[in-house]
N, C-alpha and C positions, 0 to 999 in steps of 0.2 A: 438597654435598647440602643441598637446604632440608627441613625436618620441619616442618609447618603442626600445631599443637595446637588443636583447634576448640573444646576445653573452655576455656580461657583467653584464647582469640582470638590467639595471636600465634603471629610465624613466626620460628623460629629457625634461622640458617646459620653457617657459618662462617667467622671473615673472619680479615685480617690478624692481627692482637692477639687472637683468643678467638669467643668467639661472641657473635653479630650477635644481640640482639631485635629486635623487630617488633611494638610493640603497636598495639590496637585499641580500640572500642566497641563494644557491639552496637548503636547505632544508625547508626555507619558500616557495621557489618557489612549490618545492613537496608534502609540507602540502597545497597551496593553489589550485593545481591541483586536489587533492585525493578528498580535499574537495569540488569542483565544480562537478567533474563524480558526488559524492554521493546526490550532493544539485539532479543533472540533472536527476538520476537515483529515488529520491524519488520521484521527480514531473511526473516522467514517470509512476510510479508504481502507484500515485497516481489516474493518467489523466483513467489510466486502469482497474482500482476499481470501480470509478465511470462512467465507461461504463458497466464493467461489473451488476454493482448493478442495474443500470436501464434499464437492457436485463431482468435482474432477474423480475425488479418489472412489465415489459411487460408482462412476463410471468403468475406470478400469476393467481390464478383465484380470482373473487369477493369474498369477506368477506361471504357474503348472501349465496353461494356456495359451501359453504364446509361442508364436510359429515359430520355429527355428529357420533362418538365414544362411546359406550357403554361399561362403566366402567364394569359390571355385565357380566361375560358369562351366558347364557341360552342355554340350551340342545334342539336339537332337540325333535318334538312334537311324542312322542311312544314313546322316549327312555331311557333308564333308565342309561346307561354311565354318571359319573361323570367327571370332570375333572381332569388329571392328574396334580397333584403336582410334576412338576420337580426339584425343590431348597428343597425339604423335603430329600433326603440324606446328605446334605451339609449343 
C-alpha cells in the first residue's frame, strides 16, 4: 500500500527492509502539475478535432458531385464587353 502525504510532498510504501520514502519539491510538484493540465488539455483538444473533422466529413458532398469550374470566362451570347482587368494598375 503507497500513502501519498501532500503536506511534506513525499510518498511512502513499503518495501523489502522497511519503508520506502519518496521525497520531492514543490517546484517539481509545480512542473509535474503544469505538465499534466497541458498532457489533459492536449487530449481534450485532441478528442475535439477529431469530432469536429468527422462533422465536417459528414457534411461533404460526393466526389461525383461537385460543380466543375471553368478556368476561361466566356462573355454572354450578343455581347461584346470584355473582361475587366483589375490587378493591370498595380
Amino acid at each position: 500500500m503507497v500513502v501519498p502525504i501532500y503536506t511534506y510532498l513525499k510518498l511512502k510504501m513499503v518495501g523489502p527492509k522497511g519503508v520506502i520514502t519518496v521525497s520531492s519539491s514543490y517546484e517539481h510538484a509545480y512542473e509535474s502539475d503544469v505538465e499534466c493540465v497541458e498532457y489533459g488539455e492536449a487530449v481534450e483538444n485532441t478528442i475535439e478535432l477529431a469530432s469536429r473533422l468527422e462533422a465536417l466529413a459528414a457534411k461533404s458532398p460526393e466526389p461525383n458531385t461537385m460543380p466543375v469550374v471553368s478556368s476561361r470566362w466566356k462573355a454572354p451570347r450578343g455581347s461584346q464587353s470584355t473582361p475587366i482587368n483589375l490587378m493591370a494598375r498595380y
